[in-house]
N, CA, C and O atoms as CSV, one atom per row, in Angstrom:
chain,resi,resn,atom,element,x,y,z
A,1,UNK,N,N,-2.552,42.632,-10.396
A,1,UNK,CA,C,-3.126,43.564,-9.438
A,1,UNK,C,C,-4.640,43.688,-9.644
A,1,UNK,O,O,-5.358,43.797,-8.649
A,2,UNK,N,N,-5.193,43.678,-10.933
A,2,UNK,CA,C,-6.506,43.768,-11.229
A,2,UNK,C,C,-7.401,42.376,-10.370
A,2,UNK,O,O,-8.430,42.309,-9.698
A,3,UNK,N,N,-6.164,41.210,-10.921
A,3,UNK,CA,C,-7.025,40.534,-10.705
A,3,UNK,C,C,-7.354,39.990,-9.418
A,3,UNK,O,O,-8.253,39.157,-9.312
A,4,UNK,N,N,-6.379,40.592,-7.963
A,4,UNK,CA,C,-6.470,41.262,-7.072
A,4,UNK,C,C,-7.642,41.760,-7.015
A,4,UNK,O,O,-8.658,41.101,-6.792
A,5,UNK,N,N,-7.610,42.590,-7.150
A,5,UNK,CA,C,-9.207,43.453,-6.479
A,5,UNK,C,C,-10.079,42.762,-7.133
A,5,UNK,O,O,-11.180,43.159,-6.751
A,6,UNK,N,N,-10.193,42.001,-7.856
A,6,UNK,CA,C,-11.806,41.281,-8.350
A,6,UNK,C,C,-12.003,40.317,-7.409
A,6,UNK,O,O,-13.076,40.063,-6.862
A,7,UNK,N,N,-10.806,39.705,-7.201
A,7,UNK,CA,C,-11.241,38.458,-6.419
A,7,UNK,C,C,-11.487,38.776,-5.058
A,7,UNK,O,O,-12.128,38.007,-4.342
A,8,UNK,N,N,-11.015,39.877,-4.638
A,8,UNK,CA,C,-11.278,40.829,-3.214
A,8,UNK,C,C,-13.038,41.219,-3.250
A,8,UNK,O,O,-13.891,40.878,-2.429
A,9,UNK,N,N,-13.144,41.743,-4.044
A,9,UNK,CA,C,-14.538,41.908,-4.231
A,9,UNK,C,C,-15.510,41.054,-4.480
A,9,UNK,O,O,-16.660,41.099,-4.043
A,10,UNK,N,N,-14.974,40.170,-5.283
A,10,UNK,CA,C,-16.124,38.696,-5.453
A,10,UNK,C,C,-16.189,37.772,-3.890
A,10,UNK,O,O,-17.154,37.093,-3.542
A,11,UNK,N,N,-15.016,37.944,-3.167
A,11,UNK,CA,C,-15.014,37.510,-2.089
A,11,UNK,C,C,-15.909,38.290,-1.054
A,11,UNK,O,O,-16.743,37.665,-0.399
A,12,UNK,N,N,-15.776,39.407,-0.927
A,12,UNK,CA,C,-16.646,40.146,-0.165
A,12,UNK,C,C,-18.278,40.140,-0.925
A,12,UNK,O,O,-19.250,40.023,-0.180
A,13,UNK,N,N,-18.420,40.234,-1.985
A,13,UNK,CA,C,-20.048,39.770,-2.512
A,13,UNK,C,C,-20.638,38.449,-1.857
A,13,UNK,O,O,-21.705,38.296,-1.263
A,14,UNK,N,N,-19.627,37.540,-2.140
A,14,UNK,CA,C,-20.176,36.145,-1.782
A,14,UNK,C,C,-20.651,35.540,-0.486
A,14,UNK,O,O,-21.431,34.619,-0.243
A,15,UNK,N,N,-19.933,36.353,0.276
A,15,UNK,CA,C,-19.853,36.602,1.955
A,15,UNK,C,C,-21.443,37.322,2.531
A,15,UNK,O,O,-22.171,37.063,3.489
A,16,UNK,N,N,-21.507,38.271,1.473
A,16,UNK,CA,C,-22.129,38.919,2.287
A,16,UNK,C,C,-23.942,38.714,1.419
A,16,UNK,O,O,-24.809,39.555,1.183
A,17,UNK,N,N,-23.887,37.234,1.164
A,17,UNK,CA,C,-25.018,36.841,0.409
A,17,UNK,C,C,-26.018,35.796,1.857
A,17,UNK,O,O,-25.736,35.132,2.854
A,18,UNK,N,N,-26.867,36.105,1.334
A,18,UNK,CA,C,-27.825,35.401,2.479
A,18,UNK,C,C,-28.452,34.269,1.930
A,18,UNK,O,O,-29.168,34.341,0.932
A,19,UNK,N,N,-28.309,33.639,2.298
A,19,UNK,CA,C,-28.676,31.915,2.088
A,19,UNK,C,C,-29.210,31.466,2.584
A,19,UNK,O,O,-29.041,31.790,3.759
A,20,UNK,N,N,-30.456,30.238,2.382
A,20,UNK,CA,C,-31.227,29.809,3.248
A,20,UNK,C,C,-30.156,28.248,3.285
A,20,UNK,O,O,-29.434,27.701,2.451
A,21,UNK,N,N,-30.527,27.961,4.673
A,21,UNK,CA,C,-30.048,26.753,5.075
A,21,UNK,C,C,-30.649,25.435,4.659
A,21,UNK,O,O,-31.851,25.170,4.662
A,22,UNK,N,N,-29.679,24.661,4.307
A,22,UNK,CA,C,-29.927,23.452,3.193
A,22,UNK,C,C,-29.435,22.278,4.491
A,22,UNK,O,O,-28.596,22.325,5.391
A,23,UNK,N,N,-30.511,21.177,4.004
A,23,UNK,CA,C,-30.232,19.780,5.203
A,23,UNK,C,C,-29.660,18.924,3.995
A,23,UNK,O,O,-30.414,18.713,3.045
A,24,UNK,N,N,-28.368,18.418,3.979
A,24,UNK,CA,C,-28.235,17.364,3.391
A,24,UNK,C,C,-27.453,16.364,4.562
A,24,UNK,O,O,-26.785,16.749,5.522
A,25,UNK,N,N,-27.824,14.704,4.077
A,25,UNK,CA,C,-27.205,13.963,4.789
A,25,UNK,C,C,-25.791,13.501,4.650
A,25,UNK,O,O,-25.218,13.617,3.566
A,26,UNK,N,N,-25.269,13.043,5.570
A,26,UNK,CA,C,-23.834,12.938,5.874
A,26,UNK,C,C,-23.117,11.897,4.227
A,26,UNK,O,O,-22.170,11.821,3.443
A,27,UNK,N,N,-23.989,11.513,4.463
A,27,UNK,CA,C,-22.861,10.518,3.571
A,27,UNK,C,C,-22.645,10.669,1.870
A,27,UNK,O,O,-21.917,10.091,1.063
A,28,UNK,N,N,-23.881,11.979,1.743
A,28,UNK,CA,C,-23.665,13.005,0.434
A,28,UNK,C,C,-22.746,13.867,0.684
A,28,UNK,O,O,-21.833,13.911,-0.140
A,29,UNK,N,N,-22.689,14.731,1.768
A,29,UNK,CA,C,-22.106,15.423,2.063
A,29,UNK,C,C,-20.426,15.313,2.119
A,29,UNK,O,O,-19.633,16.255,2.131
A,30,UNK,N,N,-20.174,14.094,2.143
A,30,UNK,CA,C,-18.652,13.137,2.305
A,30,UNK,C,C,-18.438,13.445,1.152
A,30,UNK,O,O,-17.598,14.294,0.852
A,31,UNK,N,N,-19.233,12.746,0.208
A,31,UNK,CA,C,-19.042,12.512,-1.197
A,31,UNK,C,C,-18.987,13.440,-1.829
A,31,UNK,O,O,-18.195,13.350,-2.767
A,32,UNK,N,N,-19.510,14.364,-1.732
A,32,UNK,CA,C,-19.394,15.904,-2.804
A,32,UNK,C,C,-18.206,16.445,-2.132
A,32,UNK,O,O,-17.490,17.116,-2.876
A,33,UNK,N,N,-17.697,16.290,-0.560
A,33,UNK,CA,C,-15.934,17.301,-0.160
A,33,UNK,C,C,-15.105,15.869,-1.036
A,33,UNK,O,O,-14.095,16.143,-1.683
A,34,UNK,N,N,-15.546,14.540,-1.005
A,34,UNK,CA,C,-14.309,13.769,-1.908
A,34,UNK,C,C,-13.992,14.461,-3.275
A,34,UNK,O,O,-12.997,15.059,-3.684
A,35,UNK,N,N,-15.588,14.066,-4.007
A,35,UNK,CA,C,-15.552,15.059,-5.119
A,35,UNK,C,C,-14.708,16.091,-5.285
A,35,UNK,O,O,-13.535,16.016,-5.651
A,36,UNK,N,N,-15.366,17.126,-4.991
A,36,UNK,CA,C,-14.115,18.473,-4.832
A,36,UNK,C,C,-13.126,18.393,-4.323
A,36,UNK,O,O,-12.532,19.469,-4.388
A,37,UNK,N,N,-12.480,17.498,-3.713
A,37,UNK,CA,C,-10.912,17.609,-3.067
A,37,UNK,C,C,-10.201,16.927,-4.547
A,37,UNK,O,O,-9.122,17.328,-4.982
A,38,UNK,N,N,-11.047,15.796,-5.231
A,38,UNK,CA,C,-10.527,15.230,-6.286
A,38,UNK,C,C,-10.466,15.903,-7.146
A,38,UNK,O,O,-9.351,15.821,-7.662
A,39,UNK,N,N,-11.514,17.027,-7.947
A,39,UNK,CA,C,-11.263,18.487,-8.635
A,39,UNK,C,C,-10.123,19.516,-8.249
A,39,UNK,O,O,-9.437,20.167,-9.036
A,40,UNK,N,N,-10.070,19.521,-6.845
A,40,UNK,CA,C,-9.378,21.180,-7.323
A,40,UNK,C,C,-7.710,19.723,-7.541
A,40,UNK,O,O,-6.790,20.007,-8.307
A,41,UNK,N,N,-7.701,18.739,-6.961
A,41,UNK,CA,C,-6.210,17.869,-7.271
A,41,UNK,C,C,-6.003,18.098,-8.846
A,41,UNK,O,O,-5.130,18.712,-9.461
A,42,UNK,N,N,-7.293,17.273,-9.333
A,42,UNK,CA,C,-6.607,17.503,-10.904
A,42,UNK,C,C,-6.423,18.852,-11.383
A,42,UNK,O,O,-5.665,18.934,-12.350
A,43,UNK,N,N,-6.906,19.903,-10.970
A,43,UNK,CA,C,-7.326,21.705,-11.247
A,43,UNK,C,C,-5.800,21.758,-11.148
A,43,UNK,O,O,-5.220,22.170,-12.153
A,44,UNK,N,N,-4.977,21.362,-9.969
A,44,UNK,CA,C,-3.832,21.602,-9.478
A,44,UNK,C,C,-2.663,20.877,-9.894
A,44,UNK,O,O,-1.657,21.547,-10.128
A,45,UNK,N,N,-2.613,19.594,-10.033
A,45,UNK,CA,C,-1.496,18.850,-10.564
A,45,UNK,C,C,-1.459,17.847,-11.719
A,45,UNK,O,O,-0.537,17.127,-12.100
A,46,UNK,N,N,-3.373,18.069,-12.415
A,46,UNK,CA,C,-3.125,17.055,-13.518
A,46,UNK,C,C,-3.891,15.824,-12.928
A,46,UNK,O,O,-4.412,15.708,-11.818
A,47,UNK,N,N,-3.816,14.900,-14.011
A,47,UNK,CA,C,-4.518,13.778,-13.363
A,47,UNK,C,C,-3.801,12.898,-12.493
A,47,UNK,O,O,-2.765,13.376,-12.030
A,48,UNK,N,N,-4.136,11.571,-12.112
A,48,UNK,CA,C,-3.035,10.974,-10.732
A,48,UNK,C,C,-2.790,10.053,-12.101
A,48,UNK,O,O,-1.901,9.312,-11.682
A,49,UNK,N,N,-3.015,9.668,-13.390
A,49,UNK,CA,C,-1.831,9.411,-14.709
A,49,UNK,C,C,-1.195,9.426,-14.636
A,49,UNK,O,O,-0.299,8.618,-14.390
A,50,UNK,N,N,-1.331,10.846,-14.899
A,50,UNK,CA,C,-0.403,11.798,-15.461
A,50,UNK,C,C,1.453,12.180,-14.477
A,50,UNK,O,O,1.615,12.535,-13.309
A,51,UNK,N,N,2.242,11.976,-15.287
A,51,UNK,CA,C,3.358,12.466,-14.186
A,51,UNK,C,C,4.363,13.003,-15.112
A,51,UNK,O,O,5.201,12.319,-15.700
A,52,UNK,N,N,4.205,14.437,-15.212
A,52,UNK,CA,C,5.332,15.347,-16.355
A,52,UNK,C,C,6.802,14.749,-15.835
A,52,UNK,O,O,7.758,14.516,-16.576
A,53,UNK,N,N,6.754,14.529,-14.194
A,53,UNK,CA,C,8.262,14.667,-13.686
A,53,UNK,C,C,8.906,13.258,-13.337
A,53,UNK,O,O,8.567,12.613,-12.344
A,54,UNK,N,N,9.784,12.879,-14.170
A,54,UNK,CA,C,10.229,11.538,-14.142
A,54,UNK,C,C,11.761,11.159,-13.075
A,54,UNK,O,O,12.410,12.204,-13.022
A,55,UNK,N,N,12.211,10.446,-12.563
A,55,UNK,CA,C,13.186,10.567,-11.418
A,55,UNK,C,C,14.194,10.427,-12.314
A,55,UNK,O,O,15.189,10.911,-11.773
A,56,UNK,N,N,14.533,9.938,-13.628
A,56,UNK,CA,C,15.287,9.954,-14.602
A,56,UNK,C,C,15.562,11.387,-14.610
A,56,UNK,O,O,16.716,11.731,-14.355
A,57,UNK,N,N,14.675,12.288,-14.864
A,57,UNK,CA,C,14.860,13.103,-15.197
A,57,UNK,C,C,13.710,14.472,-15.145
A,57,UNK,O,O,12.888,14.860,-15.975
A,58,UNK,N,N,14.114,15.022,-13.650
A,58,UNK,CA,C,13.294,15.880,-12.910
A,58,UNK,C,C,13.823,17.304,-13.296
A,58,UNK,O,O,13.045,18.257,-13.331
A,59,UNK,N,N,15.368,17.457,-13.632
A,59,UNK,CA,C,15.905,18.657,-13.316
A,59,UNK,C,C,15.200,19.483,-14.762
A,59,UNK,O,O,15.317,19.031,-15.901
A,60,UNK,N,N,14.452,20.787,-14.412
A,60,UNK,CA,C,14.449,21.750,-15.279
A,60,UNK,C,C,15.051,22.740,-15.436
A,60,UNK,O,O,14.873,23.547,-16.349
A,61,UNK,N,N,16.128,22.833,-14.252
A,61,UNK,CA,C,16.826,24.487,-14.214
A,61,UNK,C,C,18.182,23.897,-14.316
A,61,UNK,O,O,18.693,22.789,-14.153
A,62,UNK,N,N,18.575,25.159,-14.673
A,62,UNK,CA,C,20.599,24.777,-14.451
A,62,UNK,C,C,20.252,25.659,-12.920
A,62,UNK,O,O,21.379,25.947,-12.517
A,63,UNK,N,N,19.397,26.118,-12.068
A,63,UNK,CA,C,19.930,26.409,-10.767
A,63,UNK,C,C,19.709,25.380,-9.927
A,63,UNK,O,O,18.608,24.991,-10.315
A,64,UNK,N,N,20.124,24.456,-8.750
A,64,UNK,CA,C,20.413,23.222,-8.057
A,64,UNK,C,C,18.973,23.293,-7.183
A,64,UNK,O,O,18.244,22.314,-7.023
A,65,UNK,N,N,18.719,24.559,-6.681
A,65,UNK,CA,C,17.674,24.749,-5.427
A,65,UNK,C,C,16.669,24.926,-6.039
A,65,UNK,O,O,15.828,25.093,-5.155
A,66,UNK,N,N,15.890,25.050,-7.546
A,66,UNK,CA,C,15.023,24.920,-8.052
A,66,UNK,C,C,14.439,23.368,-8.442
A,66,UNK,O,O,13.261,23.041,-8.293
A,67,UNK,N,N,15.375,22.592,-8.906
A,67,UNK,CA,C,16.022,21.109,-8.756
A,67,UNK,C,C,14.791,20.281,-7.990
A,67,UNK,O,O,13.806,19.601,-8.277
A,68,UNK,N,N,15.773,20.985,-6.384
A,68,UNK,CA,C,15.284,20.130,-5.670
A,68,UNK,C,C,14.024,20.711,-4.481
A,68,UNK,O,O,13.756,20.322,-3.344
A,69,UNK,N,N,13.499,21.691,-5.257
A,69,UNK,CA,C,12.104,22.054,-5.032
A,69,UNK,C,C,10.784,21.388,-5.507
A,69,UNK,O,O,9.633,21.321,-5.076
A,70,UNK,N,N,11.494,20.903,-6.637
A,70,UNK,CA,C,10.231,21.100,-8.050
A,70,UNK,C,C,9.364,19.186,-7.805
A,70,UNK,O,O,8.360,18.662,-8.287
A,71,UNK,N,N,10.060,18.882,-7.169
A,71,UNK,CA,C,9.367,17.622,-6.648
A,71,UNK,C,C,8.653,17.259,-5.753
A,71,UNK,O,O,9.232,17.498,-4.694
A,72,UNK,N,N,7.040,16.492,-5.475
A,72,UNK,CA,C,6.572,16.797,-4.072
A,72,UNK,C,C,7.446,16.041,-2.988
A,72,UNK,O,O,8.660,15.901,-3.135
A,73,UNK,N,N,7.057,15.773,-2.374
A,73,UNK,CA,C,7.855,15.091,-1.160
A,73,UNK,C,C,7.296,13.713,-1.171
A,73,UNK,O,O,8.111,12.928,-0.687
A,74,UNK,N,N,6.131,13.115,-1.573
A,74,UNK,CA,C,5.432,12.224,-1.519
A,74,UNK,C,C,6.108,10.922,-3.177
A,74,UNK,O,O,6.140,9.692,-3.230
A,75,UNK,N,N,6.586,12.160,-4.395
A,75,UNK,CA,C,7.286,11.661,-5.030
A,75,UNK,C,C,8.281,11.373,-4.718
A,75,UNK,O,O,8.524,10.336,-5.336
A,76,UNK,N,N,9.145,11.639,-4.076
A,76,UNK,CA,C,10.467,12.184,-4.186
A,76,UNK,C,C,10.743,10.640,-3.240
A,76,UNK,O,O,11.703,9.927,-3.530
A,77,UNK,N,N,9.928,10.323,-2.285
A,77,UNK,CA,C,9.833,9.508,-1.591
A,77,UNK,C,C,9.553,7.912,-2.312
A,77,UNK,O,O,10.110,6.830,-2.127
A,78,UNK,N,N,8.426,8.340,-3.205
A,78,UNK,CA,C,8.075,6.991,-3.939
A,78,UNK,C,C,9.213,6.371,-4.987
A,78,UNK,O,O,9.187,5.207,-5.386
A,79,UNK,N,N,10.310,7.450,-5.395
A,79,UNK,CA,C,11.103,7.221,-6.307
A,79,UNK,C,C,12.408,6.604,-5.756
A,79,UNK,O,O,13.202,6.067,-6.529
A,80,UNK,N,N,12.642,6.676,-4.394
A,80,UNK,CA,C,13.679,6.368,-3.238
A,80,UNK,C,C,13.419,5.131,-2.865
A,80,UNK,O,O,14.199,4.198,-2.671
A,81,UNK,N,N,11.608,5.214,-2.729
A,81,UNK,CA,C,11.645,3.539,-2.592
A,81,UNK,C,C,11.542,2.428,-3.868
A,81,UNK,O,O,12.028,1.314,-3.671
A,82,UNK,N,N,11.078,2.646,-4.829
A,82,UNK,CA,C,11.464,1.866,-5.447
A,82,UNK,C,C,13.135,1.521,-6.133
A,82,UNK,O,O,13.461,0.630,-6.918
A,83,UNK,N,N,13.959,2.573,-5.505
A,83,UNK,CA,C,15.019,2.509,-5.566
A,83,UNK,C,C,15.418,1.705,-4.732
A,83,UNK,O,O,16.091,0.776,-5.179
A,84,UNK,N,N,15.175,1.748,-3.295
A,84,UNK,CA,C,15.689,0.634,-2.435
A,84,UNK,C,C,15.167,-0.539,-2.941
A,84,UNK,O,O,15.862,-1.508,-2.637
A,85,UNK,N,N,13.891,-0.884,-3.811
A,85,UNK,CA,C,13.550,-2.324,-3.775
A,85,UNK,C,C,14.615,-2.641,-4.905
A,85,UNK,O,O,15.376,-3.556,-4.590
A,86,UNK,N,N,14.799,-2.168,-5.961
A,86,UNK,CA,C,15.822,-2.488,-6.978
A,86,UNK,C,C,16.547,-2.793,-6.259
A,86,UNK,O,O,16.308,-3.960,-5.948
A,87,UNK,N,N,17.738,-2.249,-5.529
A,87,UNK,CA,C,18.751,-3.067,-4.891
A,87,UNK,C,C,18.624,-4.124,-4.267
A,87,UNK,O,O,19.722,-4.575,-3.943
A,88,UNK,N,N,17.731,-4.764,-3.930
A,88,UNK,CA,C,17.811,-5.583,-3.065
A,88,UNK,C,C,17.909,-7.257,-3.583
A,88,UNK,O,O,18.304,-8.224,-2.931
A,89,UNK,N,N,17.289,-7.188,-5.293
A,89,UNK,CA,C,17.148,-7.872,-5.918
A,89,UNK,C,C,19.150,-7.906,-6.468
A,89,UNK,O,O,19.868,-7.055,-6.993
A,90,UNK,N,N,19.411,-9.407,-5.973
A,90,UNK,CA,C,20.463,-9.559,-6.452
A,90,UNK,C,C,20.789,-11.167,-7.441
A,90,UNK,O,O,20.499,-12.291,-7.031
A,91,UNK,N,N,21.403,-10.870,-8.692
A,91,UNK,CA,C,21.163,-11.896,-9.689
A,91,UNK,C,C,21.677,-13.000,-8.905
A,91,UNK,O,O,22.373,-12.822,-7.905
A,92,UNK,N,N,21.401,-13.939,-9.269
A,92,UNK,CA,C,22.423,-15.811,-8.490
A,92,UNK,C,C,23.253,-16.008,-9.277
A,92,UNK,O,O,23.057,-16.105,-10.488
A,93,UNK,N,N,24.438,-16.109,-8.645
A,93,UNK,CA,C,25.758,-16.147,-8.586
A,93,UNK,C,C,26.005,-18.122,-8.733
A,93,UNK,O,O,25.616,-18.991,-7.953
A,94,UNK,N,N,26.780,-18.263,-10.032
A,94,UNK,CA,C,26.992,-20.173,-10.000
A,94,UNK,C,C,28.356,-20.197,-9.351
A,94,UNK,O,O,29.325,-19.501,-9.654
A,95,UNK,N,N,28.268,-21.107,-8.419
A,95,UNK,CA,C,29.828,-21.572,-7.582
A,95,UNK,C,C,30.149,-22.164,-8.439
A,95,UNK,O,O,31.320,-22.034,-8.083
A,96,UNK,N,N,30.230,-22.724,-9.279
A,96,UNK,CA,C,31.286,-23.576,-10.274
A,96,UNK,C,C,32.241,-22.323,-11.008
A,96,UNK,O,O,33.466,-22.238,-11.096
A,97,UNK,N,N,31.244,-21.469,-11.453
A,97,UNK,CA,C,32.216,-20.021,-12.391
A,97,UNK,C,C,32.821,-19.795,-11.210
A,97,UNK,O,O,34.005,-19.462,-11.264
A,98,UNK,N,N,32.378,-19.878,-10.303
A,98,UNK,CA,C,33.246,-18.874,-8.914
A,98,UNK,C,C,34.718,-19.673,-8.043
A,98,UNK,O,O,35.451,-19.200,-7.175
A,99,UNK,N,N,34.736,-21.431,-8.904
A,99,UNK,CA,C,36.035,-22.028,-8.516
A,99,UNK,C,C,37.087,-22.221,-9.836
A,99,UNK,O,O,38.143,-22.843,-9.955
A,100,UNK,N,N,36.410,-21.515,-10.627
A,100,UNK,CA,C,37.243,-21.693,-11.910
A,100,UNK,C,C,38.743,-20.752,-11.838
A,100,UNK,O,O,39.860,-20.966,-12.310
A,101,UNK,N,N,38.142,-19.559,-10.965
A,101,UNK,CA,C,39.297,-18.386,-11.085
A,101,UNK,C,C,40.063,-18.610,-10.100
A,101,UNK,O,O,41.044,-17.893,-9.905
């Protein structure tokens, strides 16, 4: 709750600050929102390394709907497909073992 009202208030300080207007060109300007979109990612999930949650073994709860929350969708997806490519790979089969029986 405290930390509620600070950030309510630091928000309303920051707002209500007067700034002179800054020219920067476009293609800095790209680069510093890449920048920061790439900060608050790692701020938020770690590095793109890094992966705590393995498809072996994702589950942290004994409840089912926590389960199958706790994964993004973008994983959950990447782990499905390399599942389909595994199957598809099938060992060669020798017809000679296969007229013996």
């Amino acid at each position: 709750m405290i930390f509620s009202i600070f950030c309510f208030y630091l928000n309303i300080k920051i707002l209500s600050l007067k700034l002179e207007t800054i020219k920067v060109k476009l293609v800095f300007f790209v680069l510093l929102n890449i920048l920061l979109i790439y900060a608050y990612v790692v701020a938020l999930r770690g590095h793109f390394t890094y992966n705590a949650l393995r498809a072996s073994s994702y589950e942290f709860s004994t409840i089912k709907a926590f389960n199958e929350i706790s994964t993004n969708p973008l994983m959950a997806f990447s782990w499905a497909y390399k599942e389909y490519k595994n199957q598809q790979e099938f060992k060669s089969v020798d017809i000679k073992q296969l007229n013996h029986n």
